[in-house]
KOLFIKE-663287 format. One record per residue (C-alpha): x, y, z. Coordinates in pm, 1 decimal. Example, Ala and Ser with C-alpha at 12.3 -4.5 7.8 and 13.67 -1.06 7.14 Angstrom:
       px       py       pz
   1230.0   -450.0    780.0
   1367.0   -106.0    714.0
This chain:
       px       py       pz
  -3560.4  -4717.5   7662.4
  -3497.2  -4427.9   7414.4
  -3244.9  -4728.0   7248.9
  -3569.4  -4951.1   7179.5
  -3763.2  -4583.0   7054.0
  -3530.0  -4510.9   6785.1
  -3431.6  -4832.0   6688.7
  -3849.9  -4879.9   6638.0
  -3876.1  -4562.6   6441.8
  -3580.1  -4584.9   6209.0
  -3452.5  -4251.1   6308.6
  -3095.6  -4163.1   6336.2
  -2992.6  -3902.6   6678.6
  -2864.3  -3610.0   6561.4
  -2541.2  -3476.9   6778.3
  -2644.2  -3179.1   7001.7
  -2355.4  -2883.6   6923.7
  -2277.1  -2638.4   7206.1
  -2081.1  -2267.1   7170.4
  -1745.6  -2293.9   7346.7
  -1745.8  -2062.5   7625.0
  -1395.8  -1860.2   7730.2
  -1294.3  -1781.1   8088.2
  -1504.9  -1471.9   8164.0
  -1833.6  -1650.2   8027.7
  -1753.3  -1932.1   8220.4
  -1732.7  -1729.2   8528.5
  -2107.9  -1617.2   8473.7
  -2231.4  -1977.4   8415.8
  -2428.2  -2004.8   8714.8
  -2634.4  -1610.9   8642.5
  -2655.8  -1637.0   8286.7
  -2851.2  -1936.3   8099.1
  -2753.8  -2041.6   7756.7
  -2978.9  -2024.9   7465.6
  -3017.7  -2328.3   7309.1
  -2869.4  -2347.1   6916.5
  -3182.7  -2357.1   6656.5
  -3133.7  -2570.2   6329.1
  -3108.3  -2376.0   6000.9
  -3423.3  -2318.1   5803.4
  -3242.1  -2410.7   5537.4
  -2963.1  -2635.0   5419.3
  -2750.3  -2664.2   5090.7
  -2450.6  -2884.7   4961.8
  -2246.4  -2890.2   4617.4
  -2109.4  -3238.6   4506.9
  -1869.9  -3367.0   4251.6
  -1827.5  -3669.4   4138.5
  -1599.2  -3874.4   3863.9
  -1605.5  -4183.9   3782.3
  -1573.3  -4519.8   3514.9
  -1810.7  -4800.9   3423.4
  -1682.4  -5115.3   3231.4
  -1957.1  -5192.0   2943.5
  -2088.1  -5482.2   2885.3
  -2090.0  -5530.0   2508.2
  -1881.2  -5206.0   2418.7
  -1567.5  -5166.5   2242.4
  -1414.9  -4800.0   2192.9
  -1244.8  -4662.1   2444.2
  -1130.6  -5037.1   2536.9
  -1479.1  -5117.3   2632.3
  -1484.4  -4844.7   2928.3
  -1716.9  -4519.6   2982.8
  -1607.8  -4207.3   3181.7
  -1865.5  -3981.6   3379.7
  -1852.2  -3656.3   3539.7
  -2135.0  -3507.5   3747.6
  -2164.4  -3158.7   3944.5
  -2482.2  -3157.6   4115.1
  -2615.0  -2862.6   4360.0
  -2884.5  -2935.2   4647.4
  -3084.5  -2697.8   4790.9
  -3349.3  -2709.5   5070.6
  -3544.9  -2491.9   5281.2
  -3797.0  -2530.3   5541.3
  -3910.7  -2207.6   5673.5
  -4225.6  -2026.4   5921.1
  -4384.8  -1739.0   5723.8
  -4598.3  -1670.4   6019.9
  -4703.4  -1832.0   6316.4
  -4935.6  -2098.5   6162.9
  -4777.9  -2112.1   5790.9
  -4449.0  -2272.3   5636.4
  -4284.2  -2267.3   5350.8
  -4124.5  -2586.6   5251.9
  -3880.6  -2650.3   4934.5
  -3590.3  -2851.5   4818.3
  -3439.9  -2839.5   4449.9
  -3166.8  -3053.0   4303.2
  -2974.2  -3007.8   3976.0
  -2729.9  -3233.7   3826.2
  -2483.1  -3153.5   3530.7
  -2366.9  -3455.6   3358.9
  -2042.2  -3512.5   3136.6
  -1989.9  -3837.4   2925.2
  -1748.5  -3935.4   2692.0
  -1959.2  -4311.9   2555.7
  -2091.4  -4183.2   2376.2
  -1958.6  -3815.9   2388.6
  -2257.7  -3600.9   2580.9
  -2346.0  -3343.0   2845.4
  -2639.8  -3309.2   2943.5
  -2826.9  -3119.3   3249.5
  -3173.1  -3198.0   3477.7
  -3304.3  -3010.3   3741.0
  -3549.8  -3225.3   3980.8
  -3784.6  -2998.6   4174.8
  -3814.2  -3256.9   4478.4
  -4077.8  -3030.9   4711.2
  -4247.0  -2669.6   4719.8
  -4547.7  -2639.1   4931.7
  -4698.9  -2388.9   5148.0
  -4801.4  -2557.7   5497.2
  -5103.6  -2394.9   5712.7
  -5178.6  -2521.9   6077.5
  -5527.7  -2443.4   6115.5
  -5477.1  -2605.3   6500.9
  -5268.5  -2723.6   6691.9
  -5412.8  -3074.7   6593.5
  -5452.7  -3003.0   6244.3
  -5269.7  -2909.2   5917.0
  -5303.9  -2858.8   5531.8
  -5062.4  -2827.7   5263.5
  -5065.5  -2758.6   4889.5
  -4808.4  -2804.9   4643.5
  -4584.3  -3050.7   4538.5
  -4512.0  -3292.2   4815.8
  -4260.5  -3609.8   4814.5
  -4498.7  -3896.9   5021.3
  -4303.1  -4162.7   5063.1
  -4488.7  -4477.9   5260.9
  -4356.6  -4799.8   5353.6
  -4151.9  -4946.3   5644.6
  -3930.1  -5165.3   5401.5
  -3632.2  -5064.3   5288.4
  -3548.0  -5234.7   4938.2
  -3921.2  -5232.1   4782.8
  -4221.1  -5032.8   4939.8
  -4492.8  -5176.9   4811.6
  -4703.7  -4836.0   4971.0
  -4501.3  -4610.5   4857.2
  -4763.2  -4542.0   4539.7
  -4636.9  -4188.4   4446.7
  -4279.4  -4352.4   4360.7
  -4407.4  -4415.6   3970.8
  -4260.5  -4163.9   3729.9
  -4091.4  -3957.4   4063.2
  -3698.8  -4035.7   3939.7
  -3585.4  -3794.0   3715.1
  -3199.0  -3847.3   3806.8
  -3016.1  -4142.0   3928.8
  -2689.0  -4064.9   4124.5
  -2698.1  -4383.1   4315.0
  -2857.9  -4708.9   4328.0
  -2901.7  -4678.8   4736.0
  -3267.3  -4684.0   4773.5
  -3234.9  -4402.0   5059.6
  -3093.9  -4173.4   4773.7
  -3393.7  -4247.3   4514.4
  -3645.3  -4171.2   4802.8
  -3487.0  -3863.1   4868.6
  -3413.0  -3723.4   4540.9
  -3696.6  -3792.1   4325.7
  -3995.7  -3511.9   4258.7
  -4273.8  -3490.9   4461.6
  -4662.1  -3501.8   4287.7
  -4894.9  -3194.4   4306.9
  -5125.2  -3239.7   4558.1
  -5386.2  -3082.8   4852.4
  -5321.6  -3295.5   5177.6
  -5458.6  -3283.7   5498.8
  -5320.6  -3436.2   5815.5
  -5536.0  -3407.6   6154.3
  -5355.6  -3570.8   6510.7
  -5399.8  -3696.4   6855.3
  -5199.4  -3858.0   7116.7
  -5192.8  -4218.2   6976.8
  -5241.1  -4156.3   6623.2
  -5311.7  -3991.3   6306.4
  -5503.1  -3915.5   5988.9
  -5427.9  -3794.5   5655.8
  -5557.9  -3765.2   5337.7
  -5411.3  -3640.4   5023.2
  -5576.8  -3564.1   4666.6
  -5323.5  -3567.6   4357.7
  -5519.4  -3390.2   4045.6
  -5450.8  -3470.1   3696.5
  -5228.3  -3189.1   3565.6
  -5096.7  -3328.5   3241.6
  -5091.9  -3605.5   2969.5
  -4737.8  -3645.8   2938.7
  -4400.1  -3593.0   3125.2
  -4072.9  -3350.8   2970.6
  -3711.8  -3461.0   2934.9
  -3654.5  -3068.5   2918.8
  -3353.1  -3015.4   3175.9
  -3557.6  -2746.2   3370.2
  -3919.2  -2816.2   3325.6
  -4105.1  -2863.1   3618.8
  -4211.7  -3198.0   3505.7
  -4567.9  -3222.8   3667.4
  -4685.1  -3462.9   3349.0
  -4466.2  -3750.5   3508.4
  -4627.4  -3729.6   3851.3
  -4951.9  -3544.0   3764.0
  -5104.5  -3727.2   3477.8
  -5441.6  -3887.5   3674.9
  -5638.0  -3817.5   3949.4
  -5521.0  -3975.2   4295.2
  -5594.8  -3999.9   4640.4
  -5460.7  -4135.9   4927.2
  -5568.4  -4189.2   5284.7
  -5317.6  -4296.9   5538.5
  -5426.7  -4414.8   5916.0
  -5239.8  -4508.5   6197.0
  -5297.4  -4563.7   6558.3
  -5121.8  -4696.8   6846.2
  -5205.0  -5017.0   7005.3
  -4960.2  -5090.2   7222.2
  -4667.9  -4970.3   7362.5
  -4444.8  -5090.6   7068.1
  -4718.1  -5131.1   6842.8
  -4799.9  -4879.0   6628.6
  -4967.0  -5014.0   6283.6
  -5053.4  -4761.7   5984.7
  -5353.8  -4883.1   5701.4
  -5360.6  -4697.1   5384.0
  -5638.0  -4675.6   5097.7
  -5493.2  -4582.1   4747.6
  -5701.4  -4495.6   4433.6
  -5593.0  -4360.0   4094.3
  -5815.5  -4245.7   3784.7
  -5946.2  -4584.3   3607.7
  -5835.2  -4804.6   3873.9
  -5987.5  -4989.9   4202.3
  -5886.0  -4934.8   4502.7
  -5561.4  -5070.0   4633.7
  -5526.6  -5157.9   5037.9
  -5191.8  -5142.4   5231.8
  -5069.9  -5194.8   5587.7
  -4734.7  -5119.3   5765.8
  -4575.7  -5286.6   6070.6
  -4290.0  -5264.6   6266.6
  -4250.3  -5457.7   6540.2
  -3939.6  -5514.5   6809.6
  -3847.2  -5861.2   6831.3
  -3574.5  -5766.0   7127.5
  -3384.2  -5469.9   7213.1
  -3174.7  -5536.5   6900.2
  -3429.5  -5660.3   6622.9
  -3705.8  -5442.6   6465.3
  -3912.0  -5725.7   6271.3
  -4111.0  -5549.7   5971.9
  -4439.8  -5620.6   5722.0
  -4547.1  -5417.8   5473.5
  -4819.7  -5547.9   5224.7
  -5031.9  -5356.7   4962.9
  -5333.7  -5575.9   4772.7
  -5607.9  -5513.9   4526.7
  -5772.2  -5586.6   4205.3
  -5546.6  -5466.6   3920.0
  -5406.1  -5541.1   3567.9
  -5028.5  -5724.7   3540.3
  -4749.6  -5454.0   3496.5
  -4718.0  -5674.1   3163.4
  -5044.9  -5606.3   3043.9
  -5021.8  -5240.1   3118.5
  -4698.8  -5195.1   2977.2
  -4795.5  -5352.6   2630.0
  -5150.4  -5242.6   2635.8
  -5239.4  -5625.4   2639.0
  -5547.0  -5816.0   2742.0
  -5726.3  -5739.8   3038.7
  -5611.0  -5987.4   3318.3
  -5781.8  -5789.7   3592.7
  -5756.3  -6015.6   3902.3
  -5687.3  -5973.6   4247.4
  -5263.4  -5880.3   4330.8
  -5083.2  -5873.2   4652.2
  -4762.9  -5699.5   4678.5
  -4514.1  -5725.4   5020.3
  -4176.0  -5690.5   5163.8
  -4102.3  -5855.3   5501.5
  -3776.2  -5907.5   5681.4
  -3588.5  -5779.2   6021.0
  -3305.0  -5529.1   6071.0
  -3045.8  -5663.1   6341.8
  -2832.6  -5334.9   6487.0
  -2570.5  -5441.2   6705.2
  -2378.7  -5248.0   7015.6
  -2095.8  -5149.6   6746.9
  -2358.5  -4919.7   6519.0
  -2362.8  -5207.7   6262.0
  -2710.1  -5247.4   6105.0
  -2858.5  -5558.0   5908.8
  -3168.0  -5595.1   5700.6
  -3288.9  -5908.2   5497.5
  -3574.5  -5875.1   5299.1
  -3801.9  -6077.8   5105.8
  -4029.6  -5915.8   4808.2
  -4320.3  -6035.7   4659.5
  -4516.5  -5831.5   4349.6
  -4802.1  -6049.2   4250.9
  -4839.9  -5809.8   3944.8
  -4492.6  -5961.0   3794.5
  -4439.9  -6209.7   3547.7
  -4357.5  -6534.6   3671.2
  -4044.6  -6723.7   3633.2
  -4125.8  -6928.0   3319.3
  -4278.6  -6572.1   3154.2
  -3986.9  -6377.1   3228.1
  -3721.2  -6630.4   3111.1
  -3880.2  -6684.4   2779.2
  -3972.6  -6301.4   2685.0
  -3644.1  -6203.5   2580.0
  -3691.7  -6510.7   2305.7
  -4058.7  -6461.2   2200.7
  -4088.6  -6042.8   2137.9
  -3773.1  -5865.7   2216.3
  -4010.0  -5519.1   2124.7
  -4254.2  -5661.9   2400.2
  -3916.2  -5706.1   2674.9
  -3808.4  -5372.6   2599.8
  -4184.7  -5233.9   2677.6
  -4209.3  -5407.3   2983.9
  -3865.6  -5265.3   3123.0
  -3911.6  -4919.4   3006.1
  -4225.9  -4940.4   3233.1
  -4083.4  -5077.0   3514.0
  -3820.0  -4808.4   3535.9
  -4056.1  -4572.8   3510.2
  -4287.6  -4712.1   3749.1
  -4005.0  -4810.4   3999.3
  -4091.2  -5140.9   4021.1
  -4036.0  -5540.3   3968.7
  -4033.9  -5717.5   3689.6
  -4094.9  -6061.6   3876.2
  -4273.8  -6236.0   4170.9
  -3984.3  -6298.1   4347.4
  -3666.4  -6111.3   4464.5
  -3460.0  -6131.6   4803.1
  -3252.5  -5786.2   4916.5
  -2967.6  -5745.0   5191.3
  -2862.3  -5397.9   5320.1
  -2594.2  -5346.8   5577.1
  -2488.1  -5006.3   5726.3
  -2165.3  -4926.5   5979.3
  -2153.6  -4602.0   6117.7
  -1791.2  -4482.1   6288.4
  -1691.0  -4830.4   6063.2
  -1301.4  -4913.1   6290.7
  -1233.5  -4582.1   6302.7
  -1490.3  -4238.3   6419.7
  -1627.0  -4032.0   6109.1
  -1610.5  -4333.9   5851.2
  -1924.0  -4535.5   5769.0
  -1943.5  -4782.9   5554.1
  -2266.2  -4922.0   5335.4
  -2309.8  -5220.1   5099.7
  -2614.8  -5373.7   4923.9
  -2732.5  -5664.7   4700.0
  -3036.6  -5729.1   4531.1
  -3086.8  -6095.4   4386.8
  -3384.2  -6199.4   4138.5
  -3505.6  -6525.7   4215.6
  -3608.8  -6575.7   3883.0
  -3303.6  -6547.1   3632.8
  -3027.8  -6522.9   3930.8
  -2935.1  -6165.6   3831.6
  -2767.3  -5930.7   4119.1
  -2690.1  -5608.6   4158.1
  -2416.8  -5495.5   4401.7
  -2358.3  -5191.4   4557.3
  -2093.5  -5068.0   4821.2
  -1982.6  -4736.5   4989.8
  -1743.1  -4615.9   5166.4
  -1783.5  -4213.9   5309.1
  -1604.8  -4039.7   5532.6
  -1702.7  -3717.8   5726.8
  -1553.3  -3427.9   5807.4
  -1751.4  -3070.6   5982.7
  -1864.1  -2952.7   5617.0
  -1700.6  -3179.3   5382.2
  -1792.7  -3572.1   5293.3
  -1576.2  -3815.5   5104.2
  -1681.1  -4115.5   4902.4
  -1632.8  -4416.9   4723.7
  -1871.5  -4654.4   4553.3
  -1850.1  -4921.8   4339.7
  -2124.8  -5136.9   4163.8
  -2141.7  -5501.4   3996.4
  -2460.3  -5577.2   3765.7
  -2396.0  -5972.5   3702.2
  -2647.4  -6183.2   3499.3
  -2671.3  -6295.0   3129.8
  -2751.3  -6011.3   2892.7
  -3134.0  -6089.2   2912.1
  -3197.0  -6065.8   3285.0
  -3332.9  -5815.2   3518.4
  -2922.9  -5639.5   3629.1
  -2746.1  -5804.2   3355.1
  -2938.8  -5598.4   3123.7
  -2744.8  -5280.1   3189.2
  -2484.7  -5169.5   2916.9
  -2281.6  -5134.2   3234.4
  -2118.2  -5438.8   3397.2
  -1905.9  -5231.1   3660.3
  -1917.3  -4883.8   3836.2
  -1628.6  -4720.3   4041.1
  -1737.7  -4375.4   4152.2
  -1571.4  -4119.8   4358.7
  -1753.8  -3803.1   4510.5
  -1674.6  -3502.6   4725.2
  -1968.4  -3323.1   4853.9
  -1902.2  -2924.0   5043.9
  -2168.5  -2851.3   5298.3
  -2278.8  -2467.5   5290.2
């Protein structure tokens, strides 16, 4: 049973730690009970990292670029008082390259909010707040705060740009019951523009409209549990979206997650075009297959109705090369595809052959050009220290979605100290 809860809810079990005892404490055993060990309110890790990329198109330095990074995570999540908390988590990544020859530094304030539970049934917090949606794992059509969010990119694991993008401004309010919950969330307009300043908080990049969000879900069933979402920003209608997971057996979680409304094409958007207003459904569906060994599967197809077909996309690059370079700038920014079509693969192997070594490995293919992007890890873990490797392959002609990037391949190492 509690195999078919998490494998529902995605969660991972955390090992339980216990003090060792010695002889005389073990003699009192059975007159003195043992106070059970309370998490940290706060956790913290340093990480370095070194590694080379093989460009696409460049020639000094034998057509190679060298990177160093030393990045510093921070996070707390703390009770000022009975019914308030204190939640925040900082990252800050120092950059060295040597194609061309730069450092550079950015700080990415990921949370800081003050929580207040007015009941036991019913909580508010202010500040800014990471909401991330979506029961999909390569593209989350509901996740609608992702636009603008990714300041730094350490890795192209989708976990790792969830977790270490910024937060948006916001008042939420979350009320509960047995089977269920509500929340809504109100994002203000703070700002016209974002800052490339290394320590600048940044709030024009996630703060420049008015949004708000309501999010709904309530159990049916024993293993269904479906969550409904209505999304609206400043000068836009209102965009639905629904997330389901369902298990197919004890081994197979089968998942939908959908997001629709009336809204203008990412291309018109991105070069201020005509108005092609019409109605756009987004979606990611797929399963995740975990078998007795810890080895997890997931195929995924996405769909973003807002892309540019096949035919548009393959001909951009030769009609307006200043229009192709809009519409990817916007994308990045806005996290999201530049076509209809795109199928994704994710695999994951915890205690991979031997305990404390997992192994992870990705590829994302666009049905339109045949671009891919590949992506594999391998980490190993030790009590406060974590070792990796990861290496990356963008492959595609220099005018597709992955083959784009100046850099063809990616070897990376990292070391990462917990405090």
């Amino acid at each position: 049973m509690m195999r078919r809860f998490a494998l529902l809810l995605a969660f991972a079990a955390a090992p339980a730690f216990a003090d060792d005892s010695d002889a005389a404490a073990l003699q009192l055993a059975d007159q003195v009970q043992a106070e059970p060990v309370q998490a940290s309110d706060w956790s913290a890790f340093v990480e370095i990292a070194g590694g080379r990329s093989t460009l696409r198109n460049g020639t000094q330095g034998g057509g190679h670029a060298d990177n160093q990074r030393l990045s510093l995570d921070v996070a707390l999540d703390t009770r000022l008082a009975r019914a308030w908390r204190l939640v925040f988590a900082d990252r800050l990544d120092m950059n060295w390259h040597n194609e061309p020859v730069r450092q550079d530094g950015i700080n990415t304030l990921k949370e800081a909010y003050l929580g207040w539970q007015a009941r036991d049934d019913l909580l508010f917090d202010l500040g800014r707040i990471n909401v991330r949606n979506g029961v999909a794992t390569g593209y989350n059509p509901t996740d609608y705060f992702r636009a603008g969010a990714v300041r730094s990119v350490v890795s192209a694991d989708p976990g790792s740009l969830k977790r270490n993008r910024q937060g948006s401004v916001m008042l939420r309010a979350q009320t509960l019951w047995d089977s269920g919950s509500l929340s809504a969330a109100y994002s203000p307009k703070l700002s016209d523009h974002g800052s490339d300043a290394a320590l600048n908080p940044n709030v024009g990049a996630t703060n420049n409209r008015d949004r708000w969000l309501f999010t709904f879900s309530q159990k049916l069933s024993k293993n269904v549990s479906p969550q409904w979402l209505l999304y609206k920003e400043e000068r836009q209608p209102v965009q639905a979206g629904f997330n389901l997971a369902l298990l197919a057996n004890d081994a197979t979680v089968v998942f939908m997650e959908w997001s629709g409304g009336r809204s203008r094409s990412l291309f018109s958007q991105a070069t201020a075009g005509a108005d092609d207003t019409a109605f756009r459904n987004r979606a990611s569906t797929g399963l995740t297959y975990t078998t007795p060994g810890k080895l997890s599967l997931t195929l995924e197809y996405e769909y973003n109705g807002a892309g540019l077909r096949d035919s548009q996309w393959n001909v951009l690059p030769r009609t307006s090369l200043p229009a192709y370079g809009l519409y990817r700038a916007a994308l990045q920014n806005a996290q999201d595809m530049p076509t209809r079509n795109a199928v994704f693969f994710y695999a994951s192997w915890q205690d991979a052959m031997i305990n404390h070594l997992d192994l992870s490995g990705m590829e994302r293919y666009n049905v339109a050009d045949g671009s891919r992007l590949s992506w594999l890890e391998a980490r190993y873990h030790w009590d406060r220290w974590d070792a990796a490797l990861q290496w990356q392959m963008n492959s595609g002609g220099v005018t597709t979605e992955f083959g784009a990037s100046p850099q063809r391949r990616t070897v990376q190492a990292l070391l990462r100290y917990f405090f």
